[in-house]
N, C-alpha and C positions, 0 to 999 in steps of 0.2 A: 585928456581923453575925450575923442568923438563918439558921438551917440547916432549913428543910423536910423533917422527914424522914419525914414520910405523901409529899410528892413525890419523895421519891430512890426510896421504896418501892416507887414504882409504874413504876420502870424496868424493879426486877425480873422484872416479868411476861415470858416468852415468848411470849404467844398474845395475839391478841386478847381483847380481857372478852367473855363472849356477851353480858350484858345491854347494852351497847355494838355489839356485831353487829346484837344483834335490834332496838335500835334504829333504825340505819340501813337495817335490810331496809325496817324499818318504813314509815320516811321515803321510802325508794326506791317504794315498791308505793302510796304515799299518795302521787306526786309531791310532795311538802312539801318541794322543793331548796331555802328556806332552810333549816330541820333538818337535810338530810342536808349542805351545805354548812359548818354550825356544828358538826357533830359529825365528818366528816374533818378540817378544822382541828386536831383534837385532836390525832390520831391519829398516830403512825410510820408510817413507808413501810412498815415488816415488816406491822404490822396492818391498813394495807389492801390490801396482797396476800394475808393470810389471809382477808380478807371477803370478796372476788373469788373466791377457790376455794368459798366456799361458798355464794358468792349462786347465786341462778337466772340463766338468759340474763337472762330480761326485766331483772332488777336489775343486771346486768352492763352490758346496753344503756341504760338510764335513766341510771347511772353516769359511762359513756362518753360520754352525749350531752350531761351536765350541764356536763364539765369540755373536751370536748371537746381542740382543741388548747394548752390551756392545762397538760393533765395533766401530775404531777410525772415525768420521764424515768426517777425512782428508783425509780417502781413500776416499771415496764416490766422495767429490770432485774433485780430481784428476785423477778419469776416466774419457774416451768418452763417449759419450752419450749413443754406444749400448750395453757395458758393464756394466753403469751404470742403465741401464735399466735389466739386465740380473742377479745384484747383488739384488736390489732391490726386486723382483720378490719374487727372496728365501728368502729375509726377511720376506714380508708379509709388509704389512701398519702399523700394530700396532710397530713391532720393528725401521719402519724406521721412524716414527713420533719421538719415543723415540730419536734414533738416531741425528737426527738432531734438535731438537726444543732448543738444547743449544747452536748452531751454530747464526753467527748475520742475521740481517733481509735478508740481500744481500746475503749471501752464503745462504739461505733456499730457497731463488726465483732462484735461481739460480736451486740448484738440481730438486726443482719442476715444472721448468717450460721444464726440460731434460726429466723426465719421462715420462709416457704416460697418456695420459689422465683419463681412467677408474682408476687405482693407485694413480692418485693424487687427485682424488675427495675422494678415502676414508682415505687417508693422510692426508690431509686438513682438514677433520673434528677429527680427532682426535692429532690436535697442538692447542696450548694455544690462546684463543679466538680474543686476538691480534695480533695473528701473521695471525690468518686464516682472520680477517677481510680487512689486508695489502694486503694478497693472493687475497683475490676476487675482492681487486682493479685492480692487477695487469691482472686476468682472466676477467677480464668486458671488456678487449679491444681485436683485433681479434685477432687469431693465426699469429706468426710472421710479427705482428706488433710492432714498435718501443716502444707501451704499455707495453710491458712482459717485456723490457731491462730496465725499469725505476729503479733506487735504489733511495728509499726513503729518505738516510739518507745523504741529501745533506749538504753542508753547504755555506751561502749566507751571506751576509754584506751590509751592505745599504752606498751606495754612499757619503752620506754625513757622513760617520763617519771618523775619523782621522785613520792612520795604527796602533798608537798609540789603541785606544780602539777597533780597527780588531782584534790585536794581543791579546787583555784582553781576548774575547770574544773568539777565537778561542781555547785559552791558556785551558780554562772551559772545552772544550771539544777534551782533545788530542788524546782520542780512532780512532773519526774521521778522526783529521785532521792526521794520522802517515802516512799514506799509498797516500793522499791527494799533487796531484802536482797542481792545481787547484782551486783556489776558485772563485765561483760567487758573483756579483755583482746586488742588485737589488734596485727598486726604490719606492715609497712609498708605493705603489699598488702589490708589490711582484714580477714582473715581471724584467726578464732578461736583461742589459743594458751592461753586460761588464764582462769581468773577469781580473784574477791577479793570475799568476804565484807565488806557494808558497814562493819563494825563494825570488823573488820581495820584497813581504811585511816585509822579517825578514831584507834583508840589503837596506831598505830604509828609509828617515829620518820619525823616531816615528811623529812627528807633521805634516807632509803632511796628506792632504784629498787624500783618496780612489780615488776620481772622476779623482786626478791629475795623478797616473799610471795606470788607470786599462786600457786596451785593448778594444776597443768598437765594434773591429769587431768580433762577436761571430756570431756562427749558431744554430740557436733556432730548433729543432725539434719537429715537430706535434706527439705525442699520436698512431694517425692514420697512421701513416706512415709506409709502408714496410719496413723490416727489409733490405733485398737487396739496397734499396733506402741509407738507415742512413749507411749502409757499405758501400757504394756509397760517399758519401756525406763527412765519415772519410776520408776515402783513396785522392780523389780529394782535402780535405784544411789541410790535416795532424792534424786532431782534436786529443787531448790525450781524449776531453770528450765534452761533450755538452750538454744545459738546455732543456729538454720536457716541453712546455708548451700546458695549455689548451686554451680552447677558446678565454679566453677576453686578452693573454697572461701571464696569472700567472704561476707562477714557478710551476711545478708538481714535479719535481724531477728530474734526471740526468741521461745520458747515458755514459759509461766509455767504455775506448779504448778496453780492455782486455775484455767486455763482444760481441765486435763489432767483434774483431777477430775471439773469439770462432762463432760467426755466419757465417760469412767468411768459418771458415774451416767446417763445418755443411754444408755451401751450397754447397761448393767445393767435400767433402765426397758423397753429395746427389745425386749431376750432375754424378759422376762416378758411385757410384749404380746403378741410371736410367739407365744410359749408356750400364752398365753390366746387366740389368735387374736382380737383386739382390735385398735383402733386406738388410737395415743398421745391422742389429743384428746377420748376415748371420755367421759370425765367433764367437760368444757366443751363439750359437744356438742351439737343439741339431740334430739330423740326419733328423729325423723328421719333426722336425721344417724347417729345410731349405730346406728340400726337399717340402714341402707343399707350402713354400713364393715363390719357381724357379718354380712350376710346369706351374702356369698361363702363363709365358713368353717364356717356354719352348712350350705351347701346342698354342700357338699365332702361333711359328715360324714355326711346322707343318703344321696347317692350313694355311698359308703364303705359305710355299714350296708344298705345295700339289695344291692350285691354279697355281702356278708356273709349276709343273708338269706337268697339265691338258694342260696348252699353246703349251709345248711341245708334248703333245701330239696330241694335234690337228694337229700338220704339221709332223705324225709318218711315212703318204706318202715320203714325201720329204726324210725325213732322209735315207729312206729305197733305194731309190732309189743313193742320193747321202751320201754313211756313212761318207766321211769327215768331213760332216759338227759339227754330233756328237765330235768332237777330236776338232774342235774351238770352239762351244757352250762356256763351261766355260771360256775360254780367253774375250769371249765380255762380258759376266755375271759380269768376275772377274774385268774386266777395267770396267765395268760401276761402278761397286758397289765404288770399291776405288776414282772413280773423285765426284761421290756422299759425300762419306764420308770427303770427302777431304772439301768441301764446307760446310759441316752441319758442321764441328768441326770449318771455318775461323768464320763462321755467326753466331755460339754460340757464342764466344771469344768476335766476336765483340758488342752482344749484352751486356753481362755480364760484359764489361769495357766500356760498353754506348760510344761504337765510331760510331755506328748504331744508327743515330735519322733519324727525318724526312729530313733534311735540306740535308743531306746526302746518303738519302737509294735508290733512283734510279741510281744515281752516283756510288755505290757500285752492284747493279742488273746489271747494264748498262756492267762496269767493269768485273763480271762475265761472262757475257754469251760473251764479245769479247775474255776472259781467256780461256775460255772452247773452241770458234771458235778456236785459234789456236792452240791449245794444241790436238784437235779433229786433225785436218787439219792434222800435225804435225806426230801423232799416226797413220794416215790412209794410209802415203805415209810410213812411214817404215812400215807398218805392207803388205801394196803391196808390195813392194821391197824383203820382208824375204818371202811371201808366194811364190810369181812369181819362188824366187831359191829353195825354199823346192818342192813343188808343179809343178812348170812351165803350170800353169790352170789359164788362164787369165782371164776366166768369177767368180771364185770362188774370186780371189786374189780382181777384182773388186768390188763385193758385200761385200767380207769381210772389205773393206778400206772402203765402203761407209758406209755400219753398224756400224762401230767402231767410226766413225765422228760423226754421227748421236747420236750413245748413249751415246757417252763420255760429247756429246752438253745438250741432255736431262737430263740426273743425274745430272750435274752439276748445270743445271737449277733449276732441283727439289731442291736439295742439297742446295740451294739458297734461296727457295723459302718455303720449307716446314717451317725451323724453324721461318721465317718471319711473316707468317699467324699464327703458334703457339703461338709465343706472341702478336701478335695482338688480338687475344681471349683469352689471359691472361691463356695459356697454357705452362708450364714449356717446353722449346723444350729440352730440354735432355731427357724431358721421352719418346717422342714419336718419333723424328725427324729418329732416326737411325731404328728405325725397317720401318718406315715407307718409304723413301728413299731407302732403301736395295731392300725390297719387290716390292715395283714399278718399280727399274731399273729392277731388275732381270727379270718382265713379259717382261715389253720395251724390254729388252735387246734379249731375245729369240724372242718375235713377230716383231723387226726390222729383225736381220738377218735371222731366217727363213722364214720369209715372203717376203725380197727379192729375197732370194734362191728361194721359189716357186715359184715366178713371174718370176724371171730371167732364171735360171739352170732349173726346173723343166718342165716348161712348154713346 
């Protein structure tokens, strides 16, 4: 027997080959679908989802329309969310119902609960009656709630059975358990008591009872629970998976590590969109499209700078009189904005790895605003010291060091405080904290220093 090892080699690749991408652009923009159908052939599911991220629509849609409802279920899954919402689309519901209704119960909640809402109501009705009646379980509970991550197709053992007849019983069903590092434990009533490590039950002795290795300290998951909370709640006990129970605690079904993650990197994806005022789908979009999802954010920030403007306008005397002050302007604008931003990004961080509770959050308030006193302090004596030698204008150098203190104090404060009150009203602070912080220092920032200036210099 021959061993291929120019083909084992070529497993190693992580990425697609370009000169294999640029081919099938090639073929895609030539319509040439046998070409591009003899060169997918080739290819892994990973490499044509990497060609998909970087094709154009049109080659996205020529692509789509080649394979139609025939396409592999395995790309589907192995996109992000906003590509797979953008694949999708060009399908249509009727071919992506086809598409995936051969797929198991977990990979179909999975794609469906990625998509968008108005798509996956007319998806849902056209999948096999079972499978849409699992879905409406899953849809009965809110939007990223620990509900949607539930997979139905758990597998449990009752306490009192020997590892001996676990193993019968598991053996019945090895679809399940292959992929399976986990099995739960339950008690007469169906509810959650314990788990056991698969590996456990294969090398330990067949006649022991379950009850004598399972693990008791397990973490039960509410139904109702925010998703942020249960990726919380991974991360902090190093869970591979964990039982959702309902009310009385009966077993609903399961939450698995690798669906905990993809939430993780969803919410981390979402925090930098807000951040960037973008939309997730912003790069599978088409010109149009993105320009219409940036336009709100963009016309936020005008409105924003054009009240900004107006403050400066209001002290057009001053300037006029002293034009220096125009040539510092931005320097106190710019050092307000960045001790702002500096604070909104510590006070996310710390919200979103829960080091901010109650027991702790004046203590942390407290801390900032003595951070920001010396750092202001700090900033005002070098920023007197460089004007005094650029300038030698003792009354400017003095207003500019008291301005710079003052605003560096206030931003930071904001910057503190804004995303604080955000999640207190159950307000995502990435979507709002940075425009918000920005825009307020920027007024402060102009009405402290000009308005000392006109008190001071002008009068």
């Amino acid at each position: 027997m021959t061993v291929d090892i120019k083909k084992i080699r070529e497993h190693h690749r992580y990425e697609i080959d370009p000169l294999i991408n640029e081919a099938l652009a090639d073929a895609l923009d030539e319509r040439n679908d046998t070409a591009a159908v003899s060169i997918v052939s080739k290819l892994e599911v990973t490499d044509i989802v990497d060609f998909l991220k970087t094709a154009s629509t049109e080659q996205r849609e020529h692509f789509v329309k080649l394979y139609d409802s025939d396409l592999d279920p395995q790309v589907l899954l192995n996109m992000d969310d906003a590509l797979l919402n953008s694949i999708v689309e060009m399908l249509g519901s009727r071919n992506t119902a086809k598409i995936i209704s051969g797929l198991c119960y977990d990979d179909i909640v999975y794609i469906m609960r990625t998509i968008d809402d108005d798509v996956r109501e007319h998806v849902t009705l056209l999948l096999p009656n079972a499978v849409a009646r699992m879905l409406h379980f899953v849809w009965s509970y809110p939007k990223e709630s620990a509900g949607r991550l539930i997979q139905k197709d758990v597998l449990a053992v009752f306490y009192e059975w020997s590892i001996e007849t676990a193993l019968q019983f598991l053996g019945k069903r090895y679809s399940l358990v292959e992929d399976l590092l986990q099995v739960f434990v339950v008690d007469g009533n169906g509810c959650p008591i314990g788990s056991i490590p698969t590996a456990r039950l294969f090398f330990s002795d067949p006649k022991t009872s379950i009850v004598n290795i399972m693990s008791k300290n397990i973490k039960v998951i509410r139904p109702d629970m925010d998703q942020e909370e249960v990726a919380y709640i991974f991360h902090k006990h190093g869970l591979i998976s964990a039982p959702v129970v309902g009310k009385n605690g009966e077993m609903l079904g399961y939450i698995a590590l690798d669906d905990v993650v993809e939430v993780m990197n969803t919410e981390i994806e979402q925090d930098i969109f807000y951040l960037g005022g973008i939309s997730e789908n912003d790069m599978h979009s088409t010109a149009i499209q993105t320009a219409k999802s940036r336009f709100p954010w963009l016309f936020m920030n005008v409105v924003m700078a054009t009240v900004t403007s107006l403050v400066i306008g209001f002290f057009d005397g001053t300037i006029e009189k002293i034009v220096i002050l125009a040539v510092l302007m931005p320097i106190i604008a710019s050092t307000g904005g960045n001790a702002g931003i500096q604070s909104v990004t510590v006070i996310i961080r710390g919200l979103v790895k829960r080091e901010i509770t109650r027991i702790n959050l004046w203590r942390v308030i407290i801390k900032e605003v003595f951070s920001s006193l010396i750092s202001g302090c700090s900033m005002a004596l070098s920023a007197f010291f460089v004007l005094m030698l650029l300038f030698n204008n003792l009354g400017i150098s003095v207003v500019f060091a008291i301005s710079i203190m003052l605003v560096f104090m206030f931003s930071s404060l904001l910057g503190t405080m804004v995303p604080l009150l955000l999640n207190l009203f159950k307000v995502d602070p990435a979507i709002a904290s940075s425009i918000i912080v920005t825009t307020c220092t920027d007024i402060a920032s102009y009405s402290i220093f000009l308005g000392l200036a006109t008190v001071f210099l002008a009068s």
